[in-house]
Steps between C-alpha positions, in 0.01 A plus 500: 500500500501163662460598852480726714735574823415768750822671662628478811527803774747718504681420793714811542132718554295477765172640590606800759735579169143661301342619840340202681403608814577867456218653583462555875348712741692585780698233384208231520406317221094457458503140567261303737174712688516870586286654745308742304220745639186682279384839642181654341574815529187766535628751282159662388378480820228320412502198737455298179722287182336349213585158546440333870795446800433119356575528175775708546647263760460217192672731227786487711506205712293223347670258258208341406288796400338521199389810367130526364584695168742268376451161640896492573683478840605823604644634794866650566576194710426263256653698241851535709478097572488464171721674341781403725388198479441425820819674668247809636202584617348739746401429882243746648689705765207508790174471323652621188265772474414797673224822408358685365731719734439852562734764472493838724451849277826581507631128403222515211611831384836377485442181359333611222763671330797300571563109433731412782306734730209280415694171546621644829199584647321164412761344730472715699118451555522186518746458798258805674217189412685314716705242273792392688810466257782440765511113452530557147863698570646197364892606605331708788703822404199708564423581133224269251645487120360334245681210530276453860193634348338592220236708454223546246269838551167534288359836545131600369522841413429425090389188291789494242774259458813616623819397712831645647788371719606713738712601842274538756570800729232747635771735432502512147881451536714141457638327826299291778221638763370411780081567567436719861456154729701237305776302638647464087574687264447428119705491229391374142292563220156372436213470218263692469187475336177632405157353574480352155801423418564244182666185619787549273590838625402308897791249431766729299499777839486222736840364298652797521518498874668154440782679296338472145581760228301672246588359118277754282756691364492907530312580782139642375624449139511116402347210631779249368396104573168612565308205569773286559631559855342637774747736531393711151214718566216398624213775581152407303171540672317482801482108657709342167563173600746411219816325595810443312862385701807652593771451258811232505727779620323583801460155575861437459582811746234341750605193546237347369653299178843311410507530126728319326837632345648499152732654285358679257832440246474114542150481295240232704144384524298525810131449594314740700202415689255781558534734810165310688643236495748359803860503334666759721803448165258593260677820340856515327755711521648548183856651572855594334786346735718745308287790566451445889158451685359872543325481163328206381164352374231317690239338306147391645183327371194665585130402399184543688384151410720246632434143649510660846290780431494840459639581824493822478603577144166503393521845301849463299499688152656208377601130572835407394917575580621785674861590472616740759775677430686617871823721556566569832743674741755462661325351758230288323257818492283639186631821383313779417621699159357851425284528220412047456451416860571199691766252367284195522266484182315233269639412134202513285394325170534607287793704504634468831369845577573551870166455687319676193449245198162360399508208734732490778516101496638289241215280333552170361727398201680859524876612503608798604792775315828445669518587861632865597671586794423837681822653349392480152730186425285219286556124624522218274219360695140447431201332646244245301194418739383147348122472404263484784121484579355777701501410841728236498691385821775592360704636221854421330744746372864477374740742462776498216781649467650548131902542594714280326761279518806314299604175468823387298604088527828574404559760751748440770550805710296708811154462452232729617207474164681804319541522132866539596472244786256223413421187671603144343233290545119527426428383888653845599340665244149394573539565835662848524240644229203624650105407402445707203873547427701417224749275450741548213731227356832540393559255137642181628303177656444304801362111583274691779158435509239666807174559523379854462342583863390913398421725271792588291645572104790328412642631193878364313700837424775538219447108394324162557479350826427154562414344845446113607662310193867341538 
């Protein structure tokens, strides 16, 4: 191998084809600043929350905060700029923070046996507190959504780590309210959050609310990808500050990267710098033309010691590729299939075990077994991820395809690479077989000569072949 040639996009694809800019709420995408508001919600009654109003306000707000136990940046702003790289970030609706706020009996009573009770009546106390949210009725329609504002509730009632997303409706029921003395009504669903609340479970509820979905597998059975998306389960302990991003996919449905196309049949070779770093093209789609675009592979580098930084993937399992493997809808959505779970999963090494393998990311020098798709049917294709250091900027990976096609000098009729159809020259030849492929002679010779741009075997089939001599 005398060179080496990456391919070209596919030009028939483009990005809204695998889901760019799917994922909405109320049909806004979370790009640029969103008014968000923090109620501290007196649950216990108590008048009191382990951690300060200040350093609750700099979880949440402050980009530049560094936590004491790690030594790392962390806050849900900073982590949001980052991982969309720029494209969102939170703006404080009013202060940006409001509590502790008291409930009445009745409201407590309520609120501590129902979720979206609870979500309601935090709203609800804090418009009663006197936080005016009619300039924040964007469309002025007389109802807040979550594409206006977004809210983040921390309630002190216990000290463990926990999370939910939920409708908020002092009813208990779905649909939008409006508080005795308010001029709006609301309609969304918000975060909520206990006292102590890890800031990996902090950031995966507050994504929800952006239109995020769970990929752990079976609900309260598997924790698929765990580790290596946000989005897998994230409950540890009280005040864990470990921080890991959100996958490719989501970031892909977000709007928040451009990843480069490819066809998966051609064969190719394409760098990938890590996720820190700036290259909004950073992933690949790997994709069959032949199959369509609602299943495909997207393949990411991830390490947690880059040349920018952790950035907030300081607690990976592992450093190396990640190849998602994505079938959607209809309509660009994850599926969910009784008895697996979601349709959006990591191929692990070693055996491309779907989100369950020893390592989850593909270490240096490794190849993987042929792809699969989700219907069982085994591709030709397979991945090699060239040797790397740990922590590298960026890693290098090429993907081979072992079909094979015909070539026969003396042939004079249609040609489309067939056994029965072969091309005449070796030009055609070389450049219809794919990187990895094989290229089969037919006896018989030709004054061609070219230089050998991928990875290929060439063998001469029923007889000698000779190439470049008169």
């Amino acid at each position: 191998m005398l060179a080496l040639i990456s391919m070209g996009p596919t030009l028939a694809a483009t990005l809204e084809d695998f889901g760019y800019l799917n994922m909405t709420v109320n049909g806004q995408a979370a790009l640029g600043g969103r008014p968000t508001l923090v109620l501290l919600l007196d649950l216990a009654a108590t008048g009191t929350f382990s951690h300060s109003n200040t350093e609750y306000d700099n979880l949440v707000f402050n980009p530049f905060n560094i936590d004491p136990g790690t030594g790392q940046p962390r806050s849900l702003n900073g982590f949001m700029l980052v991982n969309s790289d720029g494209r969102f970030h939170l703006t404080r609706a009013g202060a940006g923070l409001m509590g502790p706020l008291a409930l009445s009996p009745d409201e407590r009573t309520k609120a501590l046996t129902n979720d979206l009770m609870r979500a309601g009546f935090a709203i609800t106390a804090a418009q009663r507190a006197g936080f005016d949210f009619v300039p924040y009725d964007d469309n002025q329609d007389g109802t807040i959504t979550a594409n206006e504002v977004l809210f983040l509730i921390f309630d002190n009632l216990n000290q463990v780590d926990s999370g939910a997303a939920r409708w908020a409706n002092p009813t208990g029921m779905g649909g939008a309210f409006k508080p005795d003395g308010s001029t709006v009504a609301f309609s969304l669903s918000v975060a909520l959050m206990t006292q102590r609340v890890s800031f990996a479970t902090l950031c995966h509820e507050f994504s929800h609310i952006l239109g995020t979905k769970d990929l752990y597998g079976l609900w309260n059975v598997t924790c698929h990808n765990n580790g290596y998306t946000l989005m897998s389960c994230t409950i540890t302990f009280a005040d864990d500050r470990a921080s890991y991003h959100l996958d490719a996919w989501h970031k892909l449905q977000l709007g928040w990267l451009e990843p480069r196309i490819r066809s998966l049949t051609a064969g190719g070779i394409e760098t990938v710098p890590a996720t820190q770093s700036p290259a909004t093209d950073a992933p690949v789609i790997l994709y069959d033309p032949a199959r369509g675009f609602n299943e495909f592979f997207l393949v990411e580098y991830r390490t947690s010691t880059s040349p920018w930084g952790a950035g907030y993937e300081d607690n990976l399992p592992s450093n190396g590729l990640g190849i998602w493997h994505v079938v959607h809808d209809a309509n660009r959505n994850l599926q969910e299939w009784a008895n697996v779970g979601q349709s959006v999963w990591l191929e692990g090494q070693p055996n491309l075990g779907r989100g369950q393998d020893a390592n989850l990311l593909w270490t240096s020098g490794t190849t993987t077994p042929a792809l699969r798709w989700s219907d069982g049917t085994v591709t030709r294709s397979t991945i090699f991820v060239r040797p790397f250091n740990t922590g590298d900027g960026s890693v290098t990976f090429e993907w081979y395809n072992e079909e094979e096609r015909w070539v026969d000098f003396a042939y004079g009729g249609f040609e489309n690479g067939s056994f029965a159809n072969p091309f005449n020259t070796l030009a055609e030849g070389l450049n219809a077989v794919p990187r990895g492929g094989i290229l089969n002679f037919k006896p018989g010779s030709s004054r061609e000569t070219a230089t050998i741009s991928k990875r290929m075997t060439m063998r001469a089939v029923g007889g000698p072949v000779t190439l470049g001599q008169p």
